[in-house]
C-alpha positions as CSV (number, residue, x, y, z in Angstrom):
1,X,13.4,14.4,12.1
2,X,12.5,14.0,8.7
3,X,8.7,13.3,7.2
4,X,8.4,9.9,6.3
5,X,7.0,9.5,2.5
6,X,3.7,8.1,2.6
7,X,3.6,4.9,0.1
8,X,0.2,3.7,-1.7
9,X,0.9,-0.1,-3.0
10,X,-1.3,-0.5,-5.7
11,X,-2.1,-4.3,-6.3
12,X,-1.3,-6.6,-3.3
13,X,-0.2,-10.1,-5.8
14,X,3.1,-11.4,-5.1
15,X,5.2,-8.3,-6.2
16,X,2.7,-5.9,-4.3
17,X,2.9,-8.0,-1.4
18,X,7.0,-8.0,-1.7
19,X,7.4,-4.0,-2.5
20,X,4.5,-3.8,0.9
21,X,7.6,-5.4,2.9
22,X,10.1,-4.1,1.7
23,X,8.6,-0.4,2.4
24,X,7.6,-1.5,5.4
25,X,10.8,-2.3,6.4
26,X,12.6,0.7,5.2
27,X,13.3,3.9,7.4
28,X,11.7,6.9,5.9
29,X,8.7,5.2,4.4
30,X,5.4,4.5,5.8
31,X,2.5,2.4,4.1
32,X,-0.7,4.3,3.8
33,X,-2.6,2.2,2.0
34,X,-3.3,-0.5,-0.3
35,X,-5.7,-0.3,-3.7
36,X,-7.4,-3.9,-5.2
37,X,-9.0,-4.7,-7.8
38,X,-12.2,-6.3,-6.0
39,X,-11.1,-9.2,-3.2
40,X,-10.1,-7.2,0.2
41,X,-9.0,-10.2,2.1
42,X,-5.3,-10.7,0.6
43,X,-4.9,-6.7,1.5
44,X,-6.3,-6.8,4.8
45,X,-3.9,-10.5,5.3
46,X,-1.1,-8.6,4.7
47,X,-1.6,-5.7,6.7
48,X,-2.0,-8.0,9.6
49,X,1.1,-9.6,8.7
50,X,2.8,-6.2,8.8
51,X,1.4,-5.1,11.6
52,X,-0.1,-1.9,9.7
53,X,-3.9,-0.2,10.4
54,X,-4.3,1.2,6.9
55,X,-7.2,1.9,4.5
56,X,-8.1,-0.3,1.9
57,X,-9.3,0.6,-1.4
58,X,-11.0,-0.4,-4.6
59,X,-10.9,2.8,-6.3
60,X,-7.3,4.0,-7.3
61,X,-8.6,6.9,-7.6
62,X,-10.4,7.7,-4.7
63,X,-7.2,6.5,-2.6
64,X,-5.0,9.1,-4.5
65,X,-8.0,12.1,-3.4
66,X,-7.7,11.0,0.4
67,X,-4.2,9.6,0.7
68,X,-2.3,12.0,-1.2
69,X,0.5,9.5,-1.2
70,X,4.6,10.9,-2.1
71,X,5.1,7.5,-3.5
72,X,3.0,5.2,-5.5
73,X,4.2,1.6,-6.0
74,X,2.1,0.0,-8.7
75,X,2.0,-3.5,-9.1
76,X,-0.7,-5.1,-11.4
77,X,-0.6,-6.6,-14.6
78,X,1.0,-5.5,-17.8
């Protein structure tokens, strides 16, 4: 079997929350974590809703050290 790519969704707003979903729902992919700006709760909503035990971050960088994601899906403003 192939290794799954492990995905850091950075930013958890409506488009974080819909790229969290759809990677969730994709084979091949698996969610490691999720990076905020401050406020946990949304992040720690939606992992609930997806059904994922993950890490939660605050410090993008930090989550890059110990995650060591394949893919980085980055969704805050521009």
């Amino acid at each position: 079997m192939k290794q799954k790519f492990r995905v850091l969704v950075v930013g958890v707003g409506d488009m974080g929350s819909s790229h969290a979903l759809g990677y969730s729902q994709l084979p091949g992919y698996d969610i490691a974590g999720f990076v905020v700006a401050s406020n946990t709760s949304r992040a720690e909503k939606l992992a609930g809703d997806l059904g994922l035990s993950i890490p939660i971050y605050t410090d993008f960088y930090k989550a890059m050290k110990e995650i060591k994601p394949e893919v980085v899906s980055i969704n805050t403003y521009t």
